[in-house]
N, C-alpha and C positions, 0 to 999 in steps of 0.2 A: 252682181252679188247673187242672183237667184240662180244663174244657170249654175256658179261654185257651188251653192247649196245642194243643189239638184244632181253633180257631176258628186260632192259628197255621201249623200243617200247612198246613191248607187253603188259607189266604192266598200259605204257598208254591209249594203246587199251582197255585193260581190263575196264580200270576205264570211259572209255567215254562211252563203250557200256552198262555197268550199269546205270550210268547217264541215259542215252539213253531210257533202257528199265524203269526205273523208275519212265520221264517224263511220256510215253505215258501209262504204270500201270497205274498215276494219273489220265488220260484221259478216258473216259467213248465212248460207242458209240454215232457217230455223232446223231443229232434228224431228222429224216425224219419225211415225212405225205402225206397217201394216201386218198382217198377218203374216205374210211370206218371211218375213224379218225370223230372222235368228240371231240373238242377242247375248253376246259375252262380256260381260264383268268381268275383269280382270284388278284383284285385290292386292296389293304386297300384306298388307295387314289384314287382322281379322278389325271388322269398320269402317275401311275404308269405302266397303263396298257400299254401306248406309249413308256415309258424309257426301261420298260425291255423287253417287248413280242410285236412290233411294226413288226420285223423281223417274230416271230411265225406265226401271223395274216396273213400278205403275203402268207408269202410260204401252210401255211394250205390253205388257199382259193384258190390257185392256182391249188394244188394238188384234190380239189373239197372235203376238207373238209367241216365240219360245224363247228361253230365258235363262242362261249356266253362269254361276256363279263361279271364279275359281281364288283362291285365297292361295299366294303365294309361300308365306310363312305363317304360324301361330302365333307369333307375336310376344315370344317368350321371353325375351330382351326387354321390356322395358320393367327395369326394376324398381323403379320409383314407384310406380303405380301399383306395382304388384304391394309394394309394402303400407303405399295405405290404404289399399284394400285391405288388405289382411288382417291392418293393424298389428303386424310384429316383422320382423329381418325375416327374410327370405334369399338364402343363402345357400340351401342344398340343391344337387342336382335335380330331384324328383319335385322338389316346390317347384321350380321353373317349367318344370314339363308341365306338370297338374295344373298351372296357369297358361299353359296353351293350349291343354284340352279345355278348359274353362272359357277361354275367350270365342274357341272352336263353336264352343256350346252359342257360347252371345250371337255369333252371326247366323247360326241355324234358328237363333229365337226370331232373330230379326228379319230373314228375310222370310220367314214364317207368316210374318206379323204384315206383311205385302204381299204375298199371296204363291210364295215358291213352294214349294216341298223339298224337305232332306232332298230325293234324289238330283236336284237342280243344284246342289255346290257339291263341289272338289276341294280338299285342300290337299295342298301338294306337301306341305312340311319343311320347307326346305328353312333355314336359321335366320331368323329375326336380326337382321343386323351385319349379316355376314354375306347377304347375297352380290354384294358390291365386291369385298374381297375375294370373293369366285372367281366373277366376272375377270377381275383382271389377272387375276394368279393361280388357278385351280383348274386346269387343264392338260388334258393327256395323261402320260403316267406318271402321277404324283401322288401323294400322299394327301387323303381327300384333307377339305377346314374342317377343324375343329371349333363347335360354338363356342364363345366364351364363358355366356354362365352356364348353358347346359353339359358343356364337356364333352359334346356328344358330337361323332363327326358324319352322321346319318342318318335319313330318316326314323324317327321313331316313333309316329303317331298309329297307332294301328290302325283307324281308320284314314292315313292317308291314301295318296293314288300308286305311290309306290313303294313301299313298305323297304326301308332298309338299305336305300337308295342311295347313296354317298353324295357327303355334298361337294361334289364338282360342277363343273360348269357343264359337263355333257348329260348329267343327270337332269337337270333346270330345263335345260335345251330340249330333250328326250320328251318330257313332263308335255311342257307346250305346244310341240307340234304333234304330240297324239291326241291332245285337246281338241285342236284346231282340226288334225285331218279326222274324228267324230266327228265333232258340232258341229264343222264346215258353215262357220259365223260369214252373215252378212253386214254385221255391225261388230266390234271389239271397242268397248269401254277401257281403258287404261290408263295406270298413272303419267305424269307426265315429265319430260326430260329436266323442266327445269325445276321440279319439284325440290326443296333443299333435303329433302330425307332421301340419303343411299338406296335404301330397298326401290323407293320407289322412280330412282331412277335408272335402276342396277332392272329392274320388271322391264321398264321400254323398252332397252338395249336386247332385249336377251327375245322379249315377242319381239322387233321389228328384223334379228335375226330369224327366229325361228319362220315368219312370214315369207323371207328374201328364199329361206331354203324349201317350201311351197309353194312358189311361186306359180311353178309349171301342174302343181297337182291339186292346186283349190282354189277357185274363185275369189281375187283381192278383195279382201272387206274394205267399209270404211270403217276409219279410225278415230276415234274423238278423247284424245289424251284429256285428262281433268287435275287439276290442280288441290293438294290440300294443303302445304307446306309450305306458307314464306313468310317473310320476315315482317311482322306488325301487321299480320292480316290474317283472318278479315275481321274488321272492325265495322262500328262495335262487339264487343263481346257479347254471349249471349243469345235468348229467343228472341228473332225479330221477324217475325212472318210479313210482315206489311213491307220488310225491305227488297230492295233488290241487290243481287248478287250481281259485283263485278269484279275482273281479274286485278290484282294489285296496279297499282300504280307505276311503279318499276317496268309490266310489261304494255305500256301504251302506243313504243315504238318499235316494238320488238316483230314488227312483221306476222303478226299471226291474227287467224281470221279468224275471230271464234264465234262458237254457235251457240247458241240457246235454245233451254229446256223452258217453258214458262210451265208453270203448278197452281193447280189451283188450292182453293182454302183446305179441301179434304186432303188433296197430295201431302201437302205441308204437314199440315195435325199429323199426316200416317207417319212421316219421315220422321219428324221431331219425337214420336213415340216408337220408332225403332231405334234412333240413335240413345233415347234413355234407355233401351237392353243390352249396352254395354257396361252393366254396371262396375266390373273392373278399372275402366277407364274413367266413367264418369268424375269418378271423388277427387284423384289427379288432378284433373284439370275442367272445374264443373262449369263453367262457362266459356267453354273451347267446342267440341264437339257440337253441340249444338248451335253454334250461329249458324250453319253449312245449313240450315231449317229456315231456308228465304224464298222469295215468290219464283225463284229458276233456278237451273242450274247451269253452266257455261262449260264446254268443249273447244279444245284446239291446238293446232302442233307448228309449229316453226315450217318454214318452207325448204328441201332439201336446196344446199347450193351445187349448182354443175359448175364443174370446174374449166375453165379452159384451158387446151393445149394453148402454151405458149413459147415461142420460138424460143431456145435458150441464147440464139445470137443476140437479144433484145432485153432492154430493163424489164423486169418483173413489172407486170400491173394488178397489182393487191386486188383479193376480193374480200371483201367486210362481211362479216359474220353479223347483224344486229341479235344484240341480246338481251335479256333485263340484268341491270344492276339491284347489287343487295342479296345476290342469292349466298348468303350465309350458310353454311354446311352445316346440317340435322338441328337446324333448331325446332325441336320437339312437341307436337302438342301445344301450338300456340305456347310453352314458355319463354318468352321476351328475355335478351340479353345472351345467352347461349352464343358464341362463338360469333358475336357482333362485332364487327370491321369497323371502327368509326374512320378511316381513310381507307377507300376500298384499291387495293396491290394492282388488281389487275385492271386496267384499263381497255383494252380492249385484243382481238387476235384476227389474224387475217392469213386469207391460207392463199394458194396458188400452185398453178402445175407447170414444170417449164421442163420440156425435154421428157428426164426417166426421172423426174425428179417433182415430191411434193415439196414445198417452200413453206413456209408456217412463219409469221412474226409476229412475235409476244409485247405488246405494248403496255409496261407497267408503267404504275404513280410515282412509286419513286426508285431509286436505287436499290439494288439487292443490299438486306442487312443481318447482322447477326441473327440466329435460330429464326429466319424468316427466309423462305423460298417458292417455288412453284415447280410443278409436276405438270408437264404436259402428256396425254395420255390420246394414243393415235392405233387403232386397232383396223384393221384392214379385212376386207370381206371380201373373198370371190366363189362366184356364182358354182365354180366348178372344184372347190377344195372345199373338206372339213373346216368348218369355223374352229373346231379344239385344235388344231392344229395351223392354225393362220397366228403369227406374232401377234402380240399385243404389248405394243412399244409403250414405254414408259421413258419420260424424258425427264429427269430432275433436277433443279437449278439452283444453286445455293451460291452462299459467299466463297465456298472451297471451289467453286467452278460447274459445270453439267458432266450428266452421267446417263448414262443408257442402260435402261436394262427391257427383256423379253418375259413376263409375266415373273416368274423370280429371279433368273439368271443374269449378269451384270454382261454387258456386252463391251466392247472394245469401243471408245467414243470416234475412233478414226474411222467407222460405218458411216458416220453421216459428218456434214458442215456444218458450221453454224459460226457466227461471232456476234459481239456485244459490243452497244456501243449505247454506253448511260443507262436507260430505263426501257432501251430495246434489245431484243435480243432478236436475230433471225436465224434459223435452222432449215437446212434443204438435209431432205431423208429420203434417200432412193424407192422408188417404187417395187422395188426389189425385195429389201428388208422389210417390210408389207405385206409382203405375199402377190406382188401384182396385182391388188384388189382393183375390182370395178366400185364399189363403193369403200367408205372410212368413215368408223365411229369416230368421233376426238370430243373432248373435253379438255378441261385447263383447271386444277385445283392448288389452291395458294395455301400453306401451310406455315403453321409457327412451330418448331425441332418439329415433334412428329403429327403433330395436331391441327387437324383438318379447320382453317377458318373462312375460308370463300372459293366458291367455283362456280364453271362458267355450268350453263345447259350442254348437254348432250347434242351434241351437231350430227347432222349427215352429210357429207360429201359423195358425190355425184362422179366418178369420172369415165 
């Protein structure tokens, strides 16, 4: 009986020390910063830069880093807020603007209020909302987007970085690596792939481009993608200085190492008292912004997958993408309920290289059904072509059957394979209609008729 006892202990020893080492595996090295450090903020919104990297900003500047803020768009899109700010409709084109020079204003208060001066941010101007529909459709010679509520298809802030700038994707692209070849960052703070808000996954894509084409001509930063958008987090709601910050729950398996910021009691106060100089946003949603005011802050990115060549004489051997579940598309500003999946469509996707051929299979919950489909979205990079000029495959899957198309242009479906079979679908897509890339952007977004309700992270393929 005793040695059972004794052979039990241990087994429970065992199993905590696993636990144990498996947490801190998860865990990445903490983030320091010395003097040498040259440190980039990279924003989609104006606030973002306070909610995630308020802590970064500090501690860099103390350590006698340097320090550039860049704020992607103005943040003119969010109309709700604008109107209860305002207290009346806001509905003309000039209201929208004047509330992106307004919020322009909040993040020069704010990072004022940490110790930046004006000349340490940029903002580039480019449409709150719209940088996502660039990304996939607004390239080459086209007819630049048009914002929605500002009507306006170009930059227009006079004190942006590039005054008058159309919004395509080669304008975005342009913006950031003149950033990057000044600053020439040792560090880049940015939003992160599985973010549920567009802009701020539509910013990844377009820096971890602009970085592939620098490659040869500046020093690889490190990267610490940061999280503000997911679904029922973070909780509680609210000031809670005493808590600690962790990444949702959804991403526990999701493969990624992440790092921390720890803060002290003054860090905190300072952050919590920059995130109240968003006064636009605050009334929206006045206990959202400020929970992000806790004892750290946490960085990290998915790990790229390499893909292997495999014989095409041979069965495909799948490689699994892990991802977190629940990433519900632009649920806003901590508002709960927003475009919520209660059966989530997608289950999982798995890519492979076999021959001249990518392989991709779509594993859904249940059957394809009325005004309910998926778009899978595979954009292709090589080291030695224009990204404006590389496809950007779009695959879309409904109860009418799949469709291809090239950023706007419908393609002929007899380019690639693919069949179904129940709540699988697999698709082999020539390396060719790609562009031959060494690397591929993809994602997976599940839609009800035309309305965006769940998507996967932003992946990188390796080949």
């Amino acid at each position: 009986m005793f040695l059972y006892k004794k052979l039990a202990i241990v087994l429970v020893l065992a199993a905590v020390l696993a636990i144990f080492v498996r947490e801190a595996a998860a865990q990445g090295e903490p983030v320091v910063f010395d003097k040498e450090d040259r440190v980039l903020i990279l924003a989609p919104h104006p606030d973002d830069e306070s909610v995630a990297t308020a802590g970064v900003i500090q501690q860099a500047l103390k350590a006698g880093a340097n320090v550039k803020v860049v704020c992607l768009t103005n943040g003119d899109n969010n109309e709700l807020s604008f109107i209860v700010y305002e207290k009346r409709l806001v509905v003309k084109k000039g209201q929208f603007l004047h509330m992106g020079e307004l919020r322009a204003k909040e993040t020069v208060s704010a990072m004022e209020s940490l110790g930046l001066s004006r000349d340490d941010i940029i903002f580039l101007g480019y449409p709150d909302f719209g940088t996502m529909r660039i990304l996939v459709e607004y390239w080459g010679h086209t007819k630049p987007y048009r914002s929605w509520l500002t009507r306006i298809n170009r930059v227009s802030y006079p004190e942006a970085m590039s005054l008058n700038a159309p919004y395509v994707g080669e304008s975005i692209l342009s913006d950031l690596k003149a950033v990057l070849l000044d600053f020439r960052p040792t560090k880049v703070f940015l939003s992160h792939p599985a973010d549920v808000n567009r802009d701020h996954r539509a910013l990844y894509v377009y820096t971890k481009v602009a970085l592939l084409d620098l490659k040869e001509r500046i020093q690889e930063p490190q990267l610490y993608p940061y999280l503000v958008h997911a679904i029922r987090w973070p909780l509680p709601r609210g000031y809670h200085p005493d808590l600690e910050f962790d990444p949702p729950q959804n991403f526990k398996d999701s493969g990624i190492r992440w790092q921390r910021l720890a803060l002290a009691e003054d860090e905190i106060e300072a952050k919590y008292k920059a995130i109240k100089l968003y006064k636009t946003q605050i009334p929206y949603a006045p206990t959202y912004l400020v929970s992000f005011a806790r004892k750290n802050e946490f960085f990290g990115d998915f790990p790229a997958l390499r893909l292997r060549v495999q014989d095409p004489q041979y069965e495909i051997v799948w490689q699994e993408l892990k991802s977190p579940e629940d990433l519900n598309e632009d649920e806003e500003d901590g508002q709960e309920g927003q475009g919520v999946v209660k059966d989530h469509f997608i289950s999982n996707v798995f890519f492979a290289r076999q021959g001249e051929y990518l392989w991709v299979k779509l594993v859904l919950s249940k059957n394809m059904e009325k005004n309910l489909g998926v778009t899978l979205f595979i954009f292709g990079y090589n080291k030695e072509k224009d990204f404006g000029q590389m496809p950007k495959i779009q695959v879309p899957i409904n109860m009418l059957g799949l469709h291809l198309k090239d950023k706007k242009k419908m393609l002929s479906v007899k380019k690639i394979k693919y069949k179904n079979k129940g709540k699988v679908w697999t698709l082999g897509i020539p390396l060719s209609l790609l562009g031959e890339p060494d690397h591929i952007f993809s994602y997976v977004r599940a839609h009800s008729r035309s309305l965006p309700i769940e998507t996967t992270a932003w992946r990188i393929l390796e080949l």
